[in-house]
C-alpha positions as CSV (number, residue, x, y, z in Angstrom):
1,X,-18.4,-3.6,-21.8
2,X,-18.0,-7.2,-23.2
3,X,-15.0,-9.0,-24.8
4,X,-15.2,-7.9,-28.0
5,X,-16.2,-3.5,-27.2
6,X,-14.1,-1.6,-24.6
7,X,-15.8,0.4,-22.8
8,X,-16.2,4.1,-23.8
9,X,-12.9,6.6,-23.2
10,X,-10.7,3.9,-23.4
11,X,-7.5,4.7,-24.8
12,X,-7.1,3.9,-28.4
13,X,-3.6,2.7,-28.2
14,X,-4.9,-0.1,-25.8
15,X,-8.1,-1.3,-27.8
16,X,-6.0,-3.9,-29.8
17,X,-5.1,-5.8,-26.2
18,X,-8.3,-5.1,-24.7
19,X,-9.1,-9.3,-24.5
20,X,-6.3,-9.0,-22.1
21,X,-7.7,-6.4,-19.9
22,X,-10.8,-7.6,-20.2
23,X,-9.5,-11.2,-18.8
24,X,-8.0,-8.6,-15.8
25,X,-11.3,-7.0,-14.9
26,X,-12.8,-10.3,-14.6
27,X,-10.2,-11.1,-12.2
28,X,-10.5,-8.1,-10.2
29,X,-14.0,-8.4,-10.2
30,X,-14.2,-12.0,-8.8
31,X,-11.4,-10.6,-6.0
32,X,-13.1,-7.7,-5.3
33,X,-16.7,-10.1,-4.6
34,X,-14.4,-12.6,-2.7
35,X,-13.0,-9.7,-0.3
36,X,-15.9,-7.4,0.3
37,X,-19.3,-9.3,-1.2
38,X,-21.1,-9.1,-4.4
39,X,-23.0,-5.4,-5.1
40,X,-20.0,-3.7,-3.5
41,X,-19.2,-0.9,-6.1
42,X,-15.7,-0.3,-7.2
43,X,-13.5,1.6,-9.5
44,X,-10.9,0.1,-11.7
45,X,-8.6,2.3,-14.2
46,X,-5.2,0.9,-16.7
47,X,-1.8,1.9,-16.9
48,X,-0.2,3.1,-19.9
49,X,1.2,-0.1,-20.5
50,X,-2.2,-2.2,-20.2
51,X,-2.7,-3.1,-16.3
52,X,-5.6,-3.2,-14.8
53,X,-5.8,-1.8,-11.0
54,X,-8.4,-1.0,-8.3
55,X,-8.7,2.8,-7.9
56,X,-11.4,2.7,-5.1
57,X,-14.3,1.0,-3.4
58,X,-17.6,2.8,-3.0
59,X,-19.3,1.2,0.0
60,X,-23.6,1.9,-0.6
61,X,-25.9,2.6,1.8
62,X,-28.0,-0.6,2.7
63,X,-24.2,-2.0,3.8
64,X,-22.8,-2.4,7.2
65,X,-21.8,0.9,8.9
66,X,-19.2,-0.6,10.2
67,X,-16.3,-1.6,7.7
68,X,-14.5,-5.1,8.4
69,X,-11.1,-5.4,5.8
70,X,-9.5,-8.9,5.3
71,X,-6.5,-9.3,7.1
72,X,-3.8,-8.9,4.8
73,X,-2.2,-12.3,3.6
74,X,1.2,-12.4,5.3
75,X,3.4,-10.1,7.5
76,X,5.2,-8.1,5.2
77,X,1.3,-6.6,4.2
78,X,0.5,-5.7,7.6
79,X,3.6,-4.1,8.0
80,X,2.8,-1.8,4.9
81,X,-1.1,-1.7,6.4
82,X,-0.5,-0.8,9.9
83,X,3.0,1.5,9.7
84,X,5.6,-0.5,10.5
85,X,7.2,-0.7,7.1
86,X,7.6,3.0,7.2
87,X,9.7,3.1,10.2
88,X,13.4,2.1,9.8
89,X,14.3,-0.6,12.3
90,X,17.3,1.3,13.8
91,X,15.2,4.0,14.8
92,X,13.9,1.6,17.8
93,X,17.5,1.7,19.0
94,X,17.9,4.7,20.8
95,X,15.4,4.4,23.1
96,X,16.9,7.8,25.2
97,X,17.5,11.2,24.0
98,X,20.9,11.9,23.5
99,X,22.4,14.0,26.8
100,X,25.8,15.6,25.2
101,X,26.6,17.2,28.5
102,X,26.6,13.9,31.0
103,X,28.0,12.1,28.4
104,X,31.0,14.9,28.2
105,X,31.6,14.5,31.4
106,X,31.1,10.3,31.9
107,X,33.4,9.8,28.7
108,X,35.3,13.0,27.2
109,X,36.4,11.3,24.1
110,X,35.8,12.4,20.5
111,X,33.0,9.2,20.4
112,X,31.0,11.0,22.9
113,X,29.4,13.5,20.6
114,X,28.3,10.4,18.7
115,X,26.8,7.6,20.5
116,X,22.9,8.4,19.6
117,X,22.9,9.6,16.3
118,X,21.0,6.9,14.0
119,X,22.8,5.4,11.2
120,X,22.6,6.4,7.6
121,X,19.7,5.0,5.3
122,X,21.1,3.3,2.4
């Protein structure tokens, strides 16, 4: 794989911008040894419409056993890392089960049947 030759199975309709990709592998390449070291092996693949993206990270023997990740660069990452990006935020509003039979007979109004149920996703 150089500048000039793509490497083999490469789709044909993306051998005339392969300069491009090739200036994208070097970039994930220099990422990839700024994260995780140099000799780390790791797989890269291309879109259809010519970018380049890590597919996995093969971690070798002679490595640590134990694997240490960066820390993702700002909040809105380690949300997405650790979960919290999947949970909606009014779900941490009802914080008690919903009791239809106390709240009947606290507030008998047509409201009652309605105080816990989470709001729509839009």
């Amino acid at each position: 794989m150089s500048l000039l030759r793509p490497p083999q199975g490469f789709p044909p309709h993306l051998a005339m911008f392969w300069p491009l990709i090739w200036v994208q592998v070097l970039l994930l390449r220099a990422a990839v040894r700024a994260s995780y070291g140099k000799g780390v092996q790791y797989h890269w693949s291309v879109t259809s419409n010519g970018r380049v993206f890590l597919t996995s990270i093969d971690w070798m023997p002679g490595q640590k056993k134990e694997r240490t990740f960066p820390k993702p660069a700002n909040d809105r990452l380690a949300a997405a890392c650790d979960g919290r990006a999947f949970t909606p935020a009014y779900s941490t509003l009802c914080a008690e089960p919903y009791d239809a039979v106390n709240a009947a007979v606290a507030r008998p109004s047509a409201q009652a049947s309605t105080l816990n149920l989470p709001l729509p996703e839009t």
